[in-house]
ChimeraX commands (.cxc) that place a marker at each C-alpha (Angstrom):
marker #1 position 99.00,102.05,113.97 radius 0.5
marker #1 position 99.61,105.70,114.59 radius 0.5
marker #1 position 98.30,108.49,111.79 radius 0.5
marker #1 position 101.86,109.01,110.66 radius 0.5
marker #1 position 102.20,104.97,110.07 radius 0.5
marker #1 position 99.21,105.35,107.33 radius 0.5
marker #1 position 101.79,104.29,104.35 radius 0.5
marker #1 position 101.30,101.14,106.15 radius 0.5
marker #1 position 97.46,100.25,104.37 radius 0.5
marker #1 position 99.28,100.25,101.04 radius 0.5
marker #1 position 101.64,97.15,101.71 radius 0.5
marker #1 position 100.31,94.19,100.83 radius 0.5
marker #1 position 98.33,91.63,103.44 radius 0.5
marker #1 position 96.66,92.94,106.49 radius 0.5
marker #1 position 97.58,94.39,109.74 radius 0.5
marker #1 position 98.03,92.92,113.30 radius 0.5
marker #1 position 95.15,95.31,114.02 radius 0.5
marker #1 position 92.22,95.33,111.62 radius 0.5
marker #1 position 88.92,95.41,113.50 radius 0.5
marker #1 position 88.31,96.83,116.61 radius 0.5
marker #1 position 89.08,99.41,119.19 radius 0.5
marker #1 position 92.57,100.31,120.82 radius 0.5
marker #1 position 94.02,103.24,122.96 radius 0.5
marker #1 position 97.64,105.10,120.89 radius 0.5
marker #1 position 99.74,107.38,122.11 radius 0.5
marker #1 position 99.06,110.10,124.18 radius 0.5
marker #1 position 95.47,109.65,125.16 radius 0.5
marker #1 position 94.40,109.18,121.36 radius 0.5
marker #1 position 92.33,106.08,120.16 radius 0.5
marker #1 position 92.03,104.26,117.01 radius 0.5
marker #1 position 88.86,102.60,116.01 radius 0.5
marker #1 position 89.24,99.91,112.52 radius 0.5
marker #1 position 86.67,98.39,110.59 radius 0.5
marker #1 position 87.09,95.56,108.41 radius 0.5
marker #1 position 84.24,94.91,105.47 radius 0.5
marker #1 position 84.40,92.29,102.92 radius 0.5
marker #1 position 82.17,93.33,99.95 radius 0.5
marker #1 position 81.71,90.68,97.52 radius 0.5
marker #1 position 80.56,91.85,94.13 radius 0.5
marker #1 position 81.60,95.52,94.33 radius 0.5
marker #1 position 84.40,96.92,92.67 radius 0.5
marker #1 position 86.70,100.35,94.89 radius 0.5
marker #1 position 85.50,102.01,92.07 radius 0.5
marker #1 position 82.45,101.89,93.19 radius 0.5
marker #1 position 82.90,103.11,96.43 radius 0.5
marker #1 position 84.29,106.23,95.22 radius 0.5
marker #1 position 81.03,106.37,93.37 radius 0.5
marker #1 position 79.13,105.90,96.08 radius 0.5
marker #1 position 80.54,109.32,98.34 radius 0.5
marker #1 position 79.64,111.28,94.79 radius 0.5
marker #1 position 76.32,109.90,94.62 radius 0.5
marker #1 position 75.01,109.81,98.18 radius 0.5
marker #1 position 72.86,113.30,98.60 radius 0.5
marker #1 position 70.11,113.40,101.27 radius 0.5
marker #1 position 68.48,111.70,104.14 radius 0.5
marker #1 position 67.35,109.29,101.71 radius 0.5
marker #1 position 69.69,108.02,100.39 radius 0.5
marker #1 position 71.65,108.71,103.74 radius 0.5
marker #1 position 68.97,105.83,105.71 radius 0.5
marker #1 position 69.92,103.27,102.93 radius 0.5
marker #1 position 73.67,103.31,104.32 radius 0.5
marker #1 position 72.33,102.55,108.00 radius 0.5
marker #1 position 68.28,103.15,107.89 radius 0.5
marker #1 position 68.33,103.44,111.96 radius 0.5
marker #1 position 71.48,105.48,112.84 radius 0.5
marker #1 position 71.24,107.89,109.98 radius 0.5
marker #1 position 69.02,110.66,110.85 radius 0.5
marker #1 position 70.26,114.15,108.50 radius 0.5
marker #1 position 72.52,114.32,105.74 radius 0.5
marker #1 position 73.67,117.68,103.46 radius 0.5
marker #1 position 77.08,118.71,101.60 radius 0.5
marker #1 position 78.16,122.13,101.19 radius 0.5
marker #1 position 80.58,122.81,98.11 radius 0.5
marker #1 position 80.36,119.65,96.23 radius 0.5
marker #1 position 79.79,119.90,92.51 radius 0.5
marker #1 position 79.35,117.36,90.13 radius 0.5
marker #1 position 79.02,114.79,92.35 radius 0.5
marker #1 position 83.03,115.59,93.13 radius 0.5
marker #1 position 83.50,115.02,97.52 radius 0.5
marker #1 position 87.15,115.74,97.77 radius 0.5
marker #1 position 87.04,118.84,99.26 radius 0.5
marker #1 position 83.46,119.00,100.16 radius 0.5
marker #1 position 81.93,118.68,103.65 radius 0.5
marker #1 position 79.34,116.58,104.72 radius 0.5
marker #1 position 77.16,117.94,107.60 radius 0.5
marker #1 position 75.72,115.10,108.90 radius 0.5
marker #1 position 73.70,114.00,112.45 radius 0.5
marker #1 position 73.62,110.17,113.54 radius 0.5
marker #1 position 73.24,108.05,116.46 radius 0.5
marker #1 position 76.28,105.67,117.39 radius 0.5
marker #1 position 75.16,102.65,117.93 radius 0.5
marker #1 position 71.41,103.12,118.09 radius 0.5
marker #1 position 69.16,105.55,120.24 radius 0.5
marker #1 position 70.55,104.45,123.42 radius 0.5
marker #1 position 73.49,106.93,123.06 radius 0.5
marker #1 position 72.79,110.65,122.18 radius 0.5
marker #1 position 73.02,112.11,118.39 radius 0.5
marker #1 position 76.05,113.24,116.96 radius 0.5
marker #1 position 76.41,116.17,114.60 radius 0.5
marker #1 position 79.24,116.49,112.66 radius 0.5
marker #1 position 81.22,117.15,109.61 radius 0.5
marker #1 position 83.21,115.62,107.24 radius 0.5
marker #1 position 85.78,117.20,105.11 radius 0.5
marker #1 position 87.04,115.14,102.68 radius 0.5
marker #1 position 90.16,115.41,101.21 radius 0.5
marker #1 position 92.75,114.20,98.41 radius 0.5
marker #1 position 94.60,110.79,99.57 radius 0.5
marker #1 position 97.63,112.22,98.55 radius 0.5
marker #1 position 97.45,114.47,101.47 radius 0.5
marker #1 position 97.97,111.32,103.84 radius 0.5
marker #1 position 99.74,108.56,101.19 radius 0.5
marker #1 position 102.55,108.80,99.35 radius 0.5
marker #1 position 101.82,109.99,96.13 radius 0.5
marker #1 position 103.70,107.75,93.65 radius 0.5
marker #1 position 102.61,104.34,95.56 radius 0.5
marker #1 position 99.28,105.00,96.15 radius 0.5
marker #1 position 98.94,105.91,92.61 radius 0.5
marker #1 position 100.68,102.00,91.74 radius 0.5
marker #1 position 98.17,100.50,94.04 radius 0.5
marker #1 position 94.90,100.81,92.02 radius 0.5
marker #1 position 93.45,101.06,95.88 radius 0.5
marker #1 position 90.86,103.79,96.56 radius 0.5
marker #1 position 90.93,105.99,100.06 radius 0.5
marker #1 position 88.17,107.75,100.87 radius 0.5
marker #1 position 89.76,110.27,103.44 radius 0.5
marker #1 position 88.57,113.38,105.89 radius 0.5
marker #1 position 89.09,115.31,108.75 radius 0.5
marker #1 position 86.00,114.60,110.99 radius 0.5
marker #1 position 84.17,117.21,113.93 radius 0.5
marker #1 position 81.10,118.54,115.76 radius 0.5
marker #1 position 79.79,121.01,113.55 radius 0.5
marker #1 position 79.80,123.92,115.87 radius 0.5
marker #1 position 83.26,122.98,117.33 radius 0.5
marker #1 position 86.25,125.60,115.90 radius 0.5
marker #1 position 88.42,122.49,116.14 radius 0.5
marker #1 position 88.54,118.88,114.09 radius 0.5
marker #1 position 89.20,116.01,116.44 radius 0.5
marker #1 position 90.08,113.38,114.54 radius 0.5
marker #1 position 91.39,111.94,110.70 radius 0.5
marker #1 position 89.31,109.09,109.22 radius 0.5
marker #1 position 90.26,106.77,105.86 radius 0.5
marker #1 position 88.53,104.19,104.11 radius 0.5
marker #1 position 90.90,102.42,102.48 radius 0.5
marker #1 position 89.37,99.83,99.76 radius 0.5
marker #1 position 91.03,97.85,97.36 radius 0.5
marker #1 position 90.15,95.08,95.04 radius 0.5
marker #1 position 90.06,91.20,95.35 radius 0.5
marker #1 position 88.93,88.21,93.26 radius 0.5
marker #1 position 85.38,88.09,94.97 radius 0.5
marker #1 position 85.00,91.88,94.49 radius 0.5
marker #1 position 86.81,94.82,97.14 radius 0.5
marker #1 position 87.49,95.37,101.01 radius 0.5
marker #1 position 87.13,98.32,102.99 radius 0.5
marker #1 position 90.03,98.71,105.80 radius 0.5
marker #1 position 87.87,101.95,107.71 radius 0.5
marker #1 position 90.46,103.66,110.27 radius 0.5
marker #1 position 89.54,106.09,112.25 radius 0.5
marker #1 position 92.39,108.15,114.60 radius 0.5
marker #1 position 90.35,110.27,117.22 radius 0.5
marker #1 position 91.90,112.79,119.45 radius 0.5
marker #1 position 94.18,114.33,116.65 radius 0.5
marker #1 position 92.88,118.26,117.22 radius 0.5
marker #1 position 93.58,120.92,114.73 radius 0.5
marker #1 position 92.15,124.61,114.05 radius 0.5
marker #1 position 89.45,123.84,111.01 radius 0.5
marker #1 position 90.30,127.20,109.42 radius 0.5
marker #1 position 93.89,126.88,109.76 radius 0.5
marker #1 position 94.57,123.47,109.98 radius 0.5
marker #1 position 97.28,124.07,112.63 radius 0.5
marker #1 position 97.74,121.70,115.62 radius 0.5
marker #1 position 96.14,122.51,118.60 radius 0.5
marker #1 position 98.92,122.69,121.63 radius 0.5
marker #1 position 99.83,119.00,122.69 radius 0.5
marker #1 position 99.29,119.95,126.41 radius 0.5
marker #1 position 95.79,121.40,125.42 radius 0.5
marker #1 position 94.78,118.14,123.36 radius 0.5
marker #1 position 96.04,115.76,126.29 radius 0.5
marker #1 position 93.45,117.34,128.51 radius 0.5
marker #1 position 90.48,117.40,125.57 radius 0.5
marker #1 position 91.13,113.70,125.11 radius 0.5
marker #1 position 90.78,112.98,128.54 radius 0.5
marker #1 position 87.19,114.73,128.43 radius 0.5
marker #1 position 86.16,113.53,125.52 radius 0.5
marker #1 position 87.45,109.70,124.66 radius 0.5
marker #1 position 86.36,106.99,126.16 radius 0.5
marker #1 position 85.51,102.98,125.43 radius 0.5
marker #1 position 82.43,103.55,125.23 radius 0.5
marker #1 position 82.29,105.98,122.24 radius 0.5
marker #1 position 84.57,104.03,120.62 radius 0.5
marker #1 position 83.14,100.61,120.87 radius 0.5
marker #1 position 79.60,102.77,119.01 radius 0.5
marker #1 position 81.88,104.05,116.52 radius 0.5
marker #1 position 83.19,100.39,115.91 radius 0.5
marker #1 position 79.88,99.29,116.07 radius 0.5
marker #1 position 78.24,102.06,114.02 radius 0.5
marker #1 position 81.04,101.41,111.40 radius 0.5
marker #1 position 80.53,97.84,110.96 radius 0.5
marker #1 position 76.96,97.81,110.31 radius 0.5
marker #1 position 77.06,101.22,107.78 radius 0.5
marker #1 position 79.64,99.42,105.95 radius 0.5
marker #1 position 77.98,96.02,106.21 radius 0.5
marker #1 position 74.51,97.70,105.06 radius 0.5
marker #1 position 76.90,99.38,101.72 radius 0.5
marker #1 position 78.30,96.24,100.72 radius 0.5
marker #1 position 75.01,94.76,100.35 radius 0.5
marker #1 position 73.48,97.48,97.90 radius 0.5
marker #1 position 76.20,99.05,96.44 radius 0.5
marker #1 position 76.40,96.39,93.43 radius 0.5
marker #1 position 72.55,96.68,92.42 radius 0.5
marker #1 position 72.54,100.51,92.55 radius 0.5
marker #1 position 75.94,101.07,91.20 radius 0.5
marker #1 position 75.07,99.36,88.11 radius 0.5
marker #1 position 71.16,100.65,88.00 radius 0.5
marker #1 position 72.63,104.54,88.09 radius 0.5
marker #1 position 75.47,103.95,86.09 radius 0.5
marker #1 position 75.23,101.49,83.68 radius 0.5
marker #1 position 78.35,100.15,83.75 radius 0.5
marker #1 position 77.86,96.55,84.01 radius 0.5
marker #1 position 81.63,95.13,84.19 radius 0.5
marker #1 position 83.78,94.08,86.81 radius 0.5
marker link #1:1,2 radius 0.2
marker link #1:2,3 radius 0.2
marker link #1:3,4 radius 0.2
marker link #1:4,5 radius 0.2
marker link #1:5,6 radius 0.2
marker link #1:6,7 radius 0.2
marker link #1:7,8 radius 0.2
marker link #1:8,9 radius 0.2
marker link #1:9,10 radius 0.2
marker link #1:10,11 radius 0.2
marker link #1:11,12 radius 0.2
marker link #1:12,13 radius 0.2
marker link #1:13,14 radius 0.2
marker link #1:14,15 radius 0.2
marker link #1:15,16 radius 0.2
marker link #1:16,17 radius 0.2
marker link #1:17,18 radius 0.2
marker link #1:18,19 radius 0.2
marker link #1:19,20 radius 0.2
marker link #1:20,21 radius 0.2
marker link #1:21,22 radius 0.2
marker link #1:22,23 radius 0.2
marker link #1:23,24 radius 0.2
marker link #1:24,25 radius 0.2
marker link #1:25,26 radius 0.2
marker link #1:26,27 radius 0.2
marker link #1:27,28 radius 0.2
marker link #1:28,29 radius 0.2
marker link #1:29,30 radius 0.2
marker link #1:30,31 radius 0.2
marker link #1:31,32 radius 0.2
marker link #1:32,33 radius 0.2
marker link #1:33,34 radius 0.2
marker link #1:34,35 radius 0.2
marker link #1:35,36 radius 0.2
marker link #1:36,37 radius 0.2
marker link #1:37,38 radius 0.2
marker link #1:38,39 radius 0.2
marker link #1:39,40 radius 0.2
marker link #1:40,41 radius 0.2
marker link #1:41,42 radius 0.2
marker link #1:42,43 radius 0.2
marker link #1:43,44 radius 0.2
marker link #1:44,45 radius 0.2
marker link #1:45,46 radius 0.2
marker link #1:46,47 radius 0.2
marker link #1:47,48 radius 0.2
marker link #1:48,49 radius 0.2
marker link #1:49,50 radius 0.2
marker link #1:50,51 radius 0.2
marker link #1:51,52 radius 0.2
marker link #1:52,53 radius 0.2
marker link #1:53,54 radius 0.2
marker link #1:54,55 radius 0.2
marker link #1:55,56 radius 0.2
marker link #1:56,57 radius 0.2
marker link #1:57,58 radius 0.2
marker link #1:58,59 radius 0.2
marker link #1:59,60 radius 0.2
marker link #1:60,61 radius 0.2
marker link #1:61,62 radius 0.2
marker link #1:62,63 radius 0.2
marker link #1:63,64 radius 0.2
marker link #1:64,65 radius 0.2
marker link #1:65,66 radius 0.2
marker link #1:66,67 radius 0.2
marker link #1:67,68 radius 0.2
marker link #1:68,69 radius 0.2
marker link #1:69,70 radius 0.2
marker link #1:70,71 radius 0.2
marker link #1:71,72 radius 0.2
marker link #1:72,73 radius 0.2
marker link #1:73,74 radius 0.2
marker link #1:74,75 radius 0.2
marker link #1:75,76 radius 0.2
marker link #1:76,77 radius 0.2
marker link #1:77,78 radius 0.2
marker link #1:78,79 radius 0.2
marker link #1:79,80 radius 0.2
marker link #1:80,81 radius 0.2
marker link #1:81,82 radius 0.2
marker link #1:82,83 radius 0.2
marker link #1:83,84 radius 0.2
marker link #1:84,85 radius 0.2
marker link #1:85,86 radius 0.2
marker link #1:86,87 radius 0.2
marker link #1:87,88 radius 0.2
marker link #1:88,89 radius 0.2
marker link #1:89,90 radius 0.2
marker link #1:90,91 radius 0.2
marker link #1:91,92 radius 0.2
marker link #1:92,93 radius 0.2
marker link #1:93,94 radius 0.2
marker link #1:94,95 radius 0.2
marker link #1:95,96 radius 0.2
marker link #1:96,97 radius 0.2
marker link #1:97,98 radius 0.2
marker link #1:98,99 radius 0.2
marker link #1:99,100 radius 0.2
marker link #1:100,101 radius 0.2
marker link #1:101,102 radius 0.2
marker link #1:102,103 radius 0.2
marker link #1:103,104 radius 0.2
marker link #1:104,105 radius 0.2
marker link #1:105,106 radius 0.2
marker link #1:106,107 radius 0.2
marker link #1:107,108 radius 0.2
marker link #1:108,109 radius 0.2
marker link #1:109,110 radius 0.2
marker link #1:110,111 radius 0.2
marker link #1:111,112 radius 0.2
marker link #1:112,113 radius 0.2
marker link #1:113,114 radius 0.2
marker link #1:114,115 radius 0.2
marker link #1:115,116 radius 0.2
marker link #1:116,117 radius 0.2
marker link #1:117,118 radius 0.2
marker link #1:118,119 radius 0.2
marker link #1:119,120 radius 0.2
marker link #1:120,121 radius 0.2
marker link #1:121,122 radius 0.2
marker link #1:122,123 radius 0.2
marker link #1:123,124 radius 0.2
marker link #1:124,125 radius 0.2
marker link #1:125,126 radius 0.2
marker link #1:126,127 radius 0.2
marker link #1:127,128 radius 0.2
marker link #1:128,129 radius 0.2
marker link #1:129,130 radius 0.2
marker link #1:130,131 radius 0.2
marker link #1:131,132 radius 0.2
marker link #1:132,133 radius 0.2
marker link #1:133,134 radius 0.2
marker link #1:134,135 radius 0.2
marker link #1:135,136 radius 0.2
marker link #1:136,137 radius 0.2
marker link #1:137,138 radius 0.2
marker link #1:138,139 radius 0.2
marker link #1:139,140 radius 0.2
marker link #1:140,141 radius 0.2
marker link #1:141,142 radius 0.2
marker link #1:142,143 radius 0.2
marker link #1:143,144 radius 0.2
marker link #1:144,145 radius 0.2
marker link #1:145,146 radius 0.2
marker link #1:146,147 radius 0.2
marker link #1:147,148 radius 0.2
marker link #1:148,149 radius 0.2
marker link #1:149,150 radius 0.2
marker link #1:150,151 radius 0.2
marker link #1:151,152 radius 0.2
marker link #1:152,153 radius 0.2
marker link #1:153,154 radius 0.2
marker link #1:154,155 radius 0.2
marker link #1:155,156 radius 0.2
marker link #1:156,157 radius 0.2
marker link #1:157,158 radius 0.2
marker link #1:158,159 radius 0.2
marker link #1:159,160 radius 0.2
marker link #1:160,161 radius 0.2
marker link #1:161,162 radius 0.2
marker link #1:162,163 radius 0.2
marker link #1:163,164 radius 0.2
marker link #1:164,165 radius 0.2
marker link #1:165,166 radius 0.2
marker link #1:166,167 radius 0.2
marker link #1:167,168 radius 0.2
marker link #1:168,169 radius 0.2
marker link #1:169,170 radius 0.2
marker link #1:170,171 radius 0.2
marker link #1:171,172 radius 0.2
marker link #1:172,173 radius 0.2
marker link #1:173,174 radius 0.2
marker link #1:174,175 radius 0.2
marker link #1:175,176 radius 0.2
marker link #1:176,177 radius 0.2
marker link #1:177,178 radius 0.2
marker link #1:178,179 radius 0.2
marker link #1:179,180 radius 0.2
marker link #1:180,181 radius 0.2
marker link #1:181,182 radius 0.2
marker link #1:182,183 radius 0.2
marker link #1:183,184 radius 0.2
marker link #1:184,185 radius 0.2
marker link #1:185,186 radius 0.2
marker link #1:186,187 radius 0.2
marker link #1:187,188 radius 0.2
marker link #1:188,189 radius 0.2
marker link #1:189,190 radius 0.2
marker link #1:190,191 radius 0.2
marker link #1:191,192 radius 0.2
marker link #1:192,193 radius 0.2
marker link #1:193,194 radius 0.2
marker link #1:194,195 radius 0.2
marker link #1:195,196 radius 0.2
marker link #1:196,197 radius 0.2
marker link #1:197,198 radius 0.2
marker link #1:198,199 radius 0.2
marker link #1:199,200 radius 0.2
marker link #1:200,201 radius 0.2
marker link #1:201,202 radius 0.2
marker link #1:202,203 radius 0.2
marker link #1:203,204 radius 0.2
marker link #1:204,205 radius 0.2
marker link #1:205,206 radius 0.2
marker link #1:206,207 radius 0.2
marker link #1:207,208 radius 0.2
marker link #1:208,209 radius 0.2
marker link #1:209,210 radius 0.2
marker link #1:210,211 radius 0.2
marker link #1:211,212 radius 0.2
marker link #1:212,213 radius 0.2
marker link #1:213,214 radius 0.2
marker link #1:214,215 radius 0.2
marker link #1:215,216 radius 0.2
marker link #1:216,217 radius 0.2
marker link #1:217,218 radius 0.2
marker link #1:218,219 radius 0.2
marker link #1:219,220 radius 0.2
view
């Protein structure tokens, strides 16, 4: 699934491709994640991005990959359009630490409007970079929705689409051709798979108990 097939996540079902790693078009890969989270609600996922703060709380979500965590611009506990600075290992300390940052922004950016609004779904989507780079190199969604034993995440992650951070503007296809073939490889993506997974994985497993302890909203 390219970036431009995104509409796709609201249909009903699944996807041939839901979980893994897989070269696109171009030179550009796509990494998925699927997580089954029994007893949490998408709601609570959106909760969860407005709640998490510092390293902290950043270690609960993956206590050996996570190593810094900050936002810049978020108020109230409100992420779209806030960035999280971030630094994390891939995988574990086998690979090298990444620093980046995450810009979040509105889902109707990427969906289309009036049927992601029907679909009660929440998407938790950004741009995603190395914080010194002038550039982001890739588009990332978390697309949850709800089911009768409580929500799934469908993570997607398109790397190798480059654009000018202050702009937004494309960087020059010939240009991004060449910085893919630097910079992707199986290798990063199989970590990002792998990072994704577990993060996730570690999420659905406390999200319930501390949703409901800081909240205390009890339904489902």
């Amino acid at each position: 699934m390219e970036f431009e097939d995104c509409n796709l996540l609201l249909d009903p079902g699944y996807l041939p491709f839901e979980s893994g790693y897989k070269d696109l078009a171009a030179g550009k890969k796509l990494v998925a994640a699927l997580t089954r989270m029994p007893g949490c609600r998408a709601r609570m996922v959106h909760w969860w991005f407005g709640w998490l703060g510092g390293i902290e709380q950043y270690k609960l979500w993956h206590p050996r990959d996570h190593v810094a965590s900050a936002w810049v611009n978020r108020v109230d506990g409100n992420y779209i359009g806030t960035s999280h600075v971030v630094s994390e290992y891939l995988a574990g300390p086998t690979g090298p630490v990444y620093d980046l940052t995450i810009d979040f922004h509105h889902p109707h950016e990427i969906f289309d409007k009036k049927r992601y609004d029907r679909s009660g779904a929440v998407a938790v989507c950004a741009r995603i970079g190395d914080q010194d780079a002038p550039v982001h190199v890739g588009r990332m969604c978390h697309f949850v929705r709800d089911t009768d034993y409580g929500c799934e995440m469908r993570s997607r992650f398109w790397l190798g689409i480059l654009a000018d951070k202050k702009t937004g503007e494309s960087v020059p296809e010939h240009v991004a051709v060449e910085a893919r073939k630097r910079q992707l490889n199986d290798d990063f993506t199989r970590r990002l798979h792998q990072h994704a997974t577990e993060e996730m994985g570690y999420l659905a497993e406390i999200l319930p108990v501390l949703y409901r302890r800081y909240t205390g909203d009890t339904t489902f």
